[in-house]
C-alpha positions in Angstrom: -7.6 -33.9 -11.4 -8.4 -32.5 -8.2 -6.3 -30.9 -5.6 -5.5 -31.3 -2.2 -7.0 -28.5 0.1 -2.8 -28.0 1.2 -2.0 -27.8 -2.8 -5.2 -25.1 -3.3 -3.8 -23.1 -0.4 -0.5 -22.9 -1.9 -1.6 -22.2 -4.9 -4.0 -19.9 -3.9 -0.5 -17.7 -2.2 1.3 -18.6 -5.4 -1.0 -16.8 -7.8 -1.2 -13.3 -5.4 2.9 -13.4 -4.2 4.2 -15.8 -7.4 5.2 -18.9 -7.5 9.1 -18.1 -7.1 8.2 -16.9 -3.4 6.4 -19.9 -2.5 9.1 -22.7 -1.5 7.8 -25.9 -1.2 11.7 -28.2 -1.8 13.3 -29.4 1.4 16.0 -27.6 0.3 14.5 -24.6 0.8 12.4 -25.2 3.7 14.8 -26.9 5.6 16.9 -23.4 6.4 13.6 -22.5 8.4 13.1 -25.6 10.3 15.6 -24.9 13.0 16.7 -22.0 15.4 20.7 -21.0 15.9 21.4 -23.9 18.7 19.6 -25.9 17.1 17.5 -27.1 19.8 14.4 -28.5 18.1 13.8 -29.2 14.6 10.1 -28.5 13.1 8.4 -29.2 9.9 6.7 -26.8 7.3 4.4 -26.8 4.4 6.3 -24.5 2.5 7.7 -21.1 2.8 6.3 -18.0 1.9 7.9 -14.8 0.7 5.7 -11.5 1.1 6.8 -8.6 -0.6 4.6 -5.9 1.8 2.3 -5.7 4.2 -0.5 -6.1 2.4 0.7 -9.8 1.0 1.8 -10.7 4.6 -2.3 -9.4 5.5 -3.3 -11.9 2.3 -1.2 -15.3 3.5 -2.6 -14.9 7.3 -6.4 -14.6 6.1 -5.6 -17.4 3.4 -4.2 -19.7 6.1 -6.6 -18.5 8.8 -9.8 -19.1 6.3 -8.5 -22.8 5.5 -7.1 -23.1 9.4 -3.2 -23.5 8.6 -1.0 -22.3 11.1 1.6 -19.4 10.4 5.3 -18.3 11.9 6.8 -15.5 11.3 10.3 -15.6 10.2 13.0 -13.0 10.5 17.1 -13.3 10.7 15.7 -17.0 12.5 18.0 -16.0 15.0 16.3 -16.8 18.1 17.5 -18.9 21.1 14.4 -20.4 22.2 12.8 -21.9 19.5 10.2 -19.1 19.5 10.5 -19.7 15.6 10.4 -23.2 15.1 7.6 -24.3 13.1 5.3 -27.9 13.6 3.5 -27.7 10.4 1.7 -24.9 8.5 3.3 -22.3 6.7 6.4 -20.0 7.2 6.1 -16.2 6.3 9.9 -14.9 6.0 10.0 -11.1 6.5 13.2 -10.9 4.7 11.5 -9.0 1.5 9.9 -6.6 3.8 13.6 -4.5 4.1 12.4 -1.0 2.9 13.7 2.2 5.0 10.7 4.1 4.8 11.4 7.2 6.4 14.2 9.1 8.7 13.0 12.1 10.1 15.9 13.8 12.4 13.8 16.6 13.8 11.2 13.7 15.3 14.4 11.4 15.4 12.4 8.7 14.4 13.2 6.0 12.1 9.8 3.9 10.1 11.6 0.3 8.9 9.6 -2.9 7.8 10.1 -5.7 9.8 12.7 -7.2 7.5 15.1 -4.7 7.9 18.3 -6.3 8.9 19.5 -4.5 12.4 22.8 -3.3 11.2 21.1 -1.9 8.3 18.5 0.5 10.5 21.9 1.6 12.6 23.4 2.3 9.4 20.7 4.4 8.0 20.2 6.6 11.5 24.4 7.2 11.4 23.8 8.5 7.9 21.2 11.1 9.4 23.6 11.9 12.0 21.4 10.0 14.6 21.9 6.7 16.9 19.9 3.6 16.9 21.4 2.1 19.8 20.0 -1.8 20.5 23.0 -3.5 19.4 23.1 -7.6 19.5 26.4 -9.8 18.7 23.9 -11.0 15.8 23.3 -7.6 14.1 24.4 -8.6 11.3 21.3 -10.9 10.5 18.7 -10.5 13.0 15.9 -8.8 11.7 14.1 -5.6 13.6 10.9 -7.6 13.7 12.0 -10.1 15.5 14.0 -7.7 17.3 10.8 -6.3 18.6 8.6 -9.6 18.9 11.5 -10.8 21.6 11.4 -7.6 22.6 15.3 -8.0 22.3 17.9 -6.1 24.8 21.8 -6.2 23.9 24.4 -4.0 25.3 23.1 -0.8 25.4 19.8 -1.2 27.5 21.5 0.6 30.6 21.4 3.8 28.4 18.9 3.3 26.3 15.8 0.8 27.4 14.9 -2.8 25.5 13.3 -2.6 22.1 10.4 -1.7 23.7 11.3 1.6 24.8 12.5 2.4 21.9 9.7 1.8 19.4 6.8 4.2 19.0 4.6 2.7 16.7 3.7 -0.5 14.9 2.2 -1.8 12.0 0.7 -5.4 12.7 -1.1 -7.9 10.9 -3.8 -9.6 13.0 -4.9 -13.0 13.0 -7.6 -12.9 10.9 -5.4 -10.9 8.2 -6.9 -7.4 8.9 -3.8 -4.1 9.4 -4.1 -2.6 12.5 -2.1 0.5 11.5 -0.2 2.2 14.3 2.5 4.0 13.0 2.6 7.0 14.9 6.0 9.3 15.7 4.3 10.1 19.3 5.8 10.0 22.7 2.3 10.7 24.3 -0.7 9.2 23.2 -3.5 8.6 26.1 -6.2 8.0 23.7 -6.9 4.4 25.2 -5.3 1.5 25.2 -1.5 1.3 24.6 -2.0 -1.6 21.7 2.1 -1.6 20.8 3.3 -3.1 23.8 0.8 -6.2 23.5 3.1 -6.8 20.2 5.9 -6.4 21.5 7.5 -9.2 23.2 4.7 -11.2 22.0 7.0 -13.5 20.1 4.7 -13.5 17.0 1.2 -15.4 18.9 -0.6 -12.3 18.6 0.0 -10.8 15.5 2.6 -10.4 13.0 5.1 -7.0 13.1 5.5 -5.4 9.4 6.6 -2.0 10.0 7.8 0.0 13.3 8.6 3.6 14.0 11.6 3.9 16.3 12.8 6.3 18.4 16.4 7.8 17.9 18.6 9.2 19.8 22.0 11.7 19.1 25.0 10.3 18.2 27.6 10.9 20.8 30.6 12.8 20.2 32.9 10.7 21.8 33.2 7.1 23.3 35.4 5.1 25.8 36.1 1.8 26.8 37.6 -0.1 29.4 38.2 -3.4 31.0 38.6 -4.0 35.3 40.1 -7.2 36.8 38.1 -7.3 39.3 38.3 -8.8 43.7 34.5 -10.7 43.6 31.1 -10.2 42.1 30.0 -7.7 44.9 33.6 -5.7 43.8 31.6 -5.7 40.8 28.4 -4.6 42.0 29.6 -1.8 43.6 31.6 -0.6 41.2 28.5 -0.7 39.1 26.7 1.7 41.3 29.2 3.9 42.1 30.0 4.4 37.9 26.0 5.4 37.4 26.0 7.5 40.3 29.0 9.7 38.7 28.2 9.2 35.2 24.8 8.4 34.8 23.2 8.2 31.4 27.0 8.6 30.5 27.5 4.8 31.0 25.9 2.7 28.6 27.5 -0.6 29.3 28.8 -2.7 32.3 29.6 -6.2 31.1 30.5 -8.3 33.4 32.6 -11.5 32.7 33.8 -14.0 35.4 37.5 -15.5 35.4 36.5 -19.1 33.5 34.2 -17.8 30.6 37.5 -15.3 29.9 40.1 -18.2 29.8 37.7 -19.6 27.6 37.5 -17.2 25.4 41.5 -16.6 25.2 41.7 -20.3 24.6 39.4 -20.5 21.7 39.1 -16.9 19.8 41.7 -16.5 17.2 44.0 -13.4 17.4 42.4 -13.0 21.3 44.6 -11.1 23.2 44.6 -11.1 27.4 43.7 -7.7 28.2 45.3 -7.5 31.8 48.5 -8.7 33.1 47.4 -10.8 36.1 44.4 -13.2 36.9 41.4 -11.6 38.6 38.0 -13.2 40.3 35.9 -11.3 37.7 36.0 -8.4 34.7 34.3 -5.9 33.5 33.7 -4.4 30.5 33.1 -0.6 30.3 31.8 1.7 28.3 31.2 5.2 28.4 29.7 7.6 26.3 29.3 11.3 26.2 27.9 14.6 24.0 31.1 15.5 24.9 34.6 15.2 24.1 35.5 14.1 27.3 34.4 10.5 27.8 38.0 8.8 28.1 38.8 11.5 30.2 36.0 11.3 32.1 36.2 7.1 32.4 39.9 7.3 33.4 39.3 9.6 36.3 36.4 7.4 37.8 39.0 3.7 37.3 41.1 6.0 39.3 37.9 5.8 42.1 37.2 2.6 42.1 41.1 1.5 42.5 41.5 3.6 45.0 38.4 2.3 47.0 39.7 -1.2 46.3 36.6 -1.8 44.3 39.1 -2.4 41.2 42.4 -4.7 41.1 43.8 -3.5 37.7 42.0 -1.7 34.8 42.9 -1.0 30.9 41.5 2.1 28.9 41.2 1.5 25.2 43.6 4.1 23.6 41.7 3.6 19.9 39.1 2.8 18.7 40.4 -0.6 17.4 41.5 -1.8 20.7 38.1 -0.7 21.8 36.6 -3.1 19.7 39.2 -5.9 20.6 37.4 -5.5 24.0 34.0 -5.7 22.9 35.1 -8.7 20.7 35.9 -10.7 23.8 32.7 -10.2 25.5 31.0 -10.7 22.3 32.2 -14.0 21.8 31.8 -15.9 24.8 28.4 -17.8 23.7 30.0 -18.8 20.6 33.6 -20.0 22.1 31.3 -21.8 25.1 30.4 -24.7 22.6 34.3 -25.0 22.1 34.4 -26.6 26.0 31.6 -29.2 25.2 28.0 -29.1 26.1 26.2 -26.1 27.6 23.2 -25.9 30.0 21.9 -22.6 29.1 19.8 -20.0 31.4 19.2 -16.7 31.0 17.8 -14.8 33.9 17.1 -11.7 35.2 16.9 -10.5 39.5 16.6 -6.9 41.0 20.0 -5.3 40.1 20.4 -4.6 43.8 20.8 -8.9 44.1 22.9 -9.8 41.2 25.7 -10.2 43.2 23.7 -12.8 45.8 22.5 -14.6 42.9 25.4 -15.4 41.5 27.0 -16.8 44.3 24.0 -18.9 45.7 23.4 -19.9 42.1 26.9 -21.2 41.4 27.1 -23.1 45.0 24.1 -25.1 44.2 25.2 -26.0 41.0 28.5 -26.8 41.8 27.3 -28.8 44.8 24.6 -31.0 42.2 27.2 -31.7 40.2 30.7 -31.6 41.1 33.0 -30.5 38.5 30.2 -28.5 36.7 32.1 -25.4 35.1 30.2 -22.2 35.8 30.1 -20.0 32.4 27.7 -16.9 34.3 28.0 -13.5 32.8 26.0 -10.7 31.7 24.4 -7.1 32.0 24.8 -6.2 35.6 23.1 -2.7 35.1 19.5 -4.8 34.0 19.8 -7.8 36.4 20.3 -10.0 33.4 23.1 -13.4 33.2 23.5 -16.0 31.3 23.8 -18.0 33.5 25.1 -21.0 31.6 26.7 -24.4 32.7 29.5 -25.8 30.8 30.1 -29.7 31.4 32.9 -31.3 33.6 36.2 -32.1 32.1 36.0 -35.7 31.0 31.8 -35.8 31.3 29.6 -37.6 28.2 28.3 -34.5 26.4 24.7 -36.2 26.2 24.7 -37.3 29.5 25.1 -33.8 30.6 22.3 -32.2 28.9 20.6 -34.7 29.9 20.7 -32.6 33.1 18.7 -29.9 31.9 15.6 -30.3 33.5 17.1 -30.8 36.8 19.5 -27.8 36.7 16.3 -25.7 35.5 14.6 -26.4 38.7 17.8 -25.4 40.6 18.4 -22.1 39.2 15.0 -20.9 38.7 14.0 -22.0 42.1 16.2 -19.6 43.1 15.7 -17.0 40.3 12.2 -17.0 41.5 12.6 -17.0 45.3 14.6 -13.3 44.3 11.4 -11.9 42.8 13.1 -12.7 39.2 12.6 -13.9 35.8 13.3 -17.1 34.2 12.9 -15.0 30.6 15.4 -12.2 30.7 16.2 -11.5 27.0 15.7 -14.3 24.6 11.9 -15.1 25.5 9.9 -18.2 26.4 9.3 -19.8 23.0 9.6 -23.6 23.7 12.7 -23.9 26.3 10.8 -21.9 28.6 7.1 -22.6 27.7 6.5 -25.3 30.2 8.4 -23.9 33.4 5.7 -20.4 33.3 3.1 -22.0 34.9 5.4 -23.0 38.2 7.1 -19.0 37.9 4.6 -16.6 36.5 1.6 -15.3 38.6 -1.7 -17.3 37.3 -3.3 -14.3 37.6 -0.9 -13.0 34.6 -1.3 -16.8 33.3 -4.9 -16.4 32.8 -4.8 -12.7 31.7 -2.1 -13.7 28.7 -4.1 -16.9 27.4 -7.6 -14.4 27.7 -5.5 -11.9 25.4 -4.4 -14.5 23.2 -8.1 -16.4 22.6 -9.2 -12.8 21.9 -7.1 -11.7 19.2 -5.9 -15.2 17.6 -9.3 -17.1 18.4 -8.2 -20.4 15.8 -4.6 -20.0 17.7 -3.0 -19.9 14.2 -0.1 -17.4 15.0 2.9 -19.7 16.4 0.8 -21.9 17.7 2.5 -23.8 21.0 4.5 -21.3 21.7 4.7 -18.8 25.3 1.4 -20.7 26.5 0.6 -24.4 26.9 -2.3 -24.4 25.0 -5.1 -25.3 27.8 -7.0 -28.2 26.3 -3.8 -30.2 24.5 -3.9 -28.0 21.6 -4.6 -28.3 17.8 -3.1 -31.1 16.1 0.4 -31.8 17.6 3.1 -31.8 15.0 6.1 -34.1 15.9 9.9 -32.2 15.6 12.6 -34.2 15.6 15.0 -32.7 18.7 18.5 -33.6 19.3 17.4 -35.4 22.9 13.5 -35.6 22.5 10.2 -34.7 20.4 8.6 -31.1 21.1 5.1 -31.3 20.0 2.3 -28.3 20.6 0.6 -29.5 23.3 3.9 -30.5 25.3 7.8 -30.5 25.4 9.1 -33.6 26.4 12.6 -34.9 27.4 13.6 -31.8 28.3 15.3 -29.5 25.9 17.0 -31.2 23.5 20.2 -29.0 24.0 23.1 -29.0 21.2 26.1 -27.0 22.8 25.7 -23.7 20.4 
């Protein structure tokens, strides 16, 4: 009885990894076919479960040799569907957990890529370090993925994206060789810096199995606050005027608009208003210092901003629990969002300096194309980065609404763009995104990305279809079925096929 050339090449993985970590039932495949919102929904030969590096290295040469497409898989947290696979085979990370090594004189951390992310914070508190990138999915995102979206989170005014805080990496290639560059070094001018082609890559160039990342000290003390703040510039001043007194000291300003709080008191259980009155906007605050002194410290500088009418009203956390009964608000907005009905999603980035300007000329377009549109926008104001996400009129036909995407797209990146902005802030380009580059990014950067990607995945294995259209129609275009439409390698069509997570 012969087999088919997909049953030899599973077979071929079973006999090196075993068969137990090759998943071939629906039921078990189906968990990888799909993102968080749900987006787009791909298909999959089976999934495979690498145990090290060295079987990650064996499944990419296997699947390269017979021409099978490979994703990598993580926490399969992303937004974007940056991890949705059309065909081929999945290789999950999630065995790949090891802690290799802490050392607190380099304060570096080594971790495989399957290290979950509360799990590498966790292991630099217990050497009396900080990891700081910190996401509201922690819990189950994975550091590889972290690093492939080059994620951001709440502590990037501080501390950088995951790029600056990774030193080295360990990276299968396309063709299943280890280029091994797991060095503790913060200067190394010996050529080419090969890391930061990985990172951010979103798994097309090679696969992430191991990183070293930098660490930082823990700090001594903490403190959090929340402003009601006059208007969006209010907020943008108060911004600046908080880094110029505090500087590295300030390692988050969250800002939160009046309608995305209401809708979070409406929905989160146990929520608690934390001001008296109704404000335009809020902030969320957080200060932290080698120190004793940060709430010290953070209430003398409210006292500023009040006084210069830059603040309305302002609460400082008295303990650490009401702390995190701040953050938990902030925290939950994307998730409470779906509670209002469907969501146009955007996540953007402008020069800090224009944040302000954005938001308003971004909300009065929007709210002019379609009245009764509910503006969800919130965000990072010390990186330029909002969500800037649309939640449908009261009364509107949810599918009607997304149906809207495309057109909204246009609206808010036309303007994202005319601000010398990005249409990718944080979660990546994957498939949402993948189409709208070539009308954004420069096509001299266009050309240079699809040059580095022919070079080092030449048989365009590694997440194929995703970031870059692929310039002749692509290899063979595997159908997904989408909420709204079919997203196929070559093309997405029908817009995104939005669900409101």
């Amino acid at each position: 009885m012969t087999h088919s050339p997909t049953q030899s090449l599973l077979d071929t993985i079973a006999a090196r990894l075993g068969a137990a970590h090759v998943l071939t039932e629906a039921t078990d495949i189906a968990p990888h076919l799909a993102e968080t919102r749900g987006l787009y929904r791909g298909t999959a030969l089976a999934v495979v479960r690498p145990r090290d590096t060295e079987e990650v290295a064996f499944v990419v040469g296997t699947c390269a040799a017979a021409r099978v497409p490979v994703v990598a898989h993580g926490g399969n947290t992303g937004l974007v569907g940056g991890g949705v696979p059309f065909g081929g085979v999945v290789i999950s990370l999630a065995r790949l957990d090891r802690v290799r090594a802490v050392d607190p004189l380099d304060a570096t951390i080594t971790v495989e890529a399957g290290c979950v992310l509360a799990n590498v914070q966790q292991a630099a508190e217990a050497a009396g370090l900080l990891f700081p990138l910190s996401l509201a999915s922690e819990g189950s995102c994975r550091i590889g993925g972290n690093l492939a979206t080059n994620a951001g989170g709440t502590a990037v005014l501080a501390y950088g994206n995951a790029r600056e805080l990774t030193l080295g990496l360990e990276v299968v290639l396309a063709d299943g060789q280890v280029w091994n560059g797991l060095r503790a070094l913060r200067k190394d001018n010996s050529g080419y810096d090969l890391k930061n082609l990985f990172v951010g890559s979103e798994g097309t160039l090679g696969i992430i199995t191991a990183a070293v990342l930098r660490l930082h000290p823990k700090p001594v003390s903490k403190a959090t606050a929340f402003l009601g703040l006059p208007s969006a510039r209010a907020a943008l001043d108060a911004f600046g005027r908080l880094r110029d007194r505090l500087g590295p000291r300030l390692t988050a300003f969250e800002y939160v608009p009046r309608f995305p709080l209401e809708v979070v008191l409406r929905h989160l259980p146990g929520a608690v208003r934390p001001l008296a009155g109704d404000h335009h906007s809020y902030a969320l605050v957080e200060v932290s210092s080698p120190a004793p002194d940060a709430a010290e410290e953070l209430e003398a500088r409210l006292g500023d901003l009040i006084e210069a009418g830059l603040a309305e009203d302002a609460v400082l956390a008295q303990s650490e629990a009401q702390g995190s009964a701040l953050w938990r608000l902030r925290e939950s907005l994307s998730e409470m969002q779906g509670f209002e009905g469907g969501s146009i999603k955007h996540d953007v980035s402008v020069p800090v300096s224009r944040v302000a300007e954005f938001l308003e000329r971004a909300s009065a377009a929007c709210e002019a194309a379609l009245p009764g549109v509910r503006v969800c926008a919130f965000g990072h104001f010390g990186d330029g980065n909002i969500h800037f996400n649309l939640t449908q009129p009261v009364g509107a036909e949810k599918a009607a609404f997304l149906a809207e995407w495309p057109r909204f797209n246009r609206i808010v990146h036309d303007i994202v763009h005319a601000m010398d902005g990005s249409i990718a802030a944080e979660h990546g380009v994957g498939l949402i995104k993948r189409d709208e580059l070539p009308r954004y990014k420069d096509p001299v950067a266009l050309d240079l990305m699809r040059r580095l990607k022919g070079a080092l995945d030449p048989l365009g294995i590694l997440n194929p279809g995703k970031v870059l259209t692929p310039e002749d129609g692509g290899p063979e275009a595997f159908p997904a079925q989408g909420v709204a439409g079919r997203a196929v390698l070559g093309k997405v069509t029908a817009g995104p096929p939005g669900t409101a997570a």
